[in-house]
N, C-alpha and C positions, 0 to 999 in steps of 0.2 A: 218939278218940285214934288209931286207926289211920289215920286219912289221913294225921296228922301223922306219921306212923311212916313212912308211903308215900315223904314229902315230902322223910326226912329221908334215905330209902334210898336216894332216885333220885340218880346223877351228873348233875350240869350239863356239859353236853357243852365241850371247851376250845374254841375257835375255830381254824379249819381254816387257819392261816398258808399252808401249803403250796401251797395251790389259788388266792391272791391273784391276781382279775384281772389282766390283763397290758395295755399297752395300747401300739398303733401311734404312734411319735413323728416318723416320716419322712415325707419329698411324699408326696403323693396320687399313684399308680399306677392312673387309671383301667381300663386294659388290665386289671388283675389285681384287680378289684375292691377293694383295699385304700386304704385313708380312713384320711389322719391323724387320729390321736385316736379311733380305733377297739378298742374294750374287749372281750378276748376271754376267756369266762371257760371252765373247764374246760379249757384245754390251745386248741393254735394250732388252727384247721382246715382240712383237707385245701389248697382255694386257697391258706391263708397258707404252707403248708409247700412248697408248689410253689414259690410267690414266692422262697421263700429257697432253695431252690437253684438260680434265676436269678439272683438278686440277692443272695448271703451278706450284705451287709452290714445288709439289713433287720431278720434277725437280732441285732444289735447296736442296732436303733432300736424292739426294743420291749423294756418295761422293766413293774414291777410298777408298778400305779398310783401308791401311795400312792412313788413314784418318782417322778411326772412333771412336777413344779414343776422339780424339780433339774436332771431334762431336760432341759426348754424353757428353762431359763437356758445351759447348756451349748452347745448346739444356737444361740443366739443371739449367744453370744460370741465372736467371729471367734479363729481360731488352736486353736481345740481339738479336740479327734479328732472331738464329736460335729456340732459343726459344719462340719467337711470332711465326715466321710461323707453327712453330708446332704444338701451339694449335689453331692459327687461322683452319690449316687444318681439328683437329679436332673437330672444329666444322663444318666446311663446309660437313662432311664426315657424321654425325650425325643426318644431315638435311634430 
């Protein structure tokens, strides 16, 4: 009977929303190591954060995963914000 008393004590931990993967949805930036469709988990890293104060608007092209279907229809839709930033980036990136 104690174990089940153990089983019944312990909290099931809630699932960590907060820290949801993020993921790269713009061109590819060889120079700056950053890959579309690039999944960053625990927060950006040191390169990606450089990138984006080169580039702010990279900042706007990553998004949480369970986001990136929506994305990539966006991003494909000619006339919408995501799909201007994405080619204005690259061209910025090309320069």
């Amino acid at each position: 009977m104690e174990d089940d008393e153990i089983l019944q004590e312990e909290e099931i931990p809630e699932p960590d929303t907060e820290s949801e993967p993020q993921i790269y949805t713009g061109p590819n930036i060889f120079a700056m190591a950053l890959m579309r469709f690039q999944v960053f988990r625990g927060g950006l890293p040191p390169y990606v954060k450089r990138a984006v104060e080169k580039f702010p608007e990279i900042q706007q092209m990553i998004v949480p995963v369970s986001e990136v279907e929506d994305m990539k229809q966006r991003i494909s839709r000619p006339g919408t914000n995501e799909s201007r930033l994405f080619r204005e980036l690259q061209k910025k990136v090309r320069k």
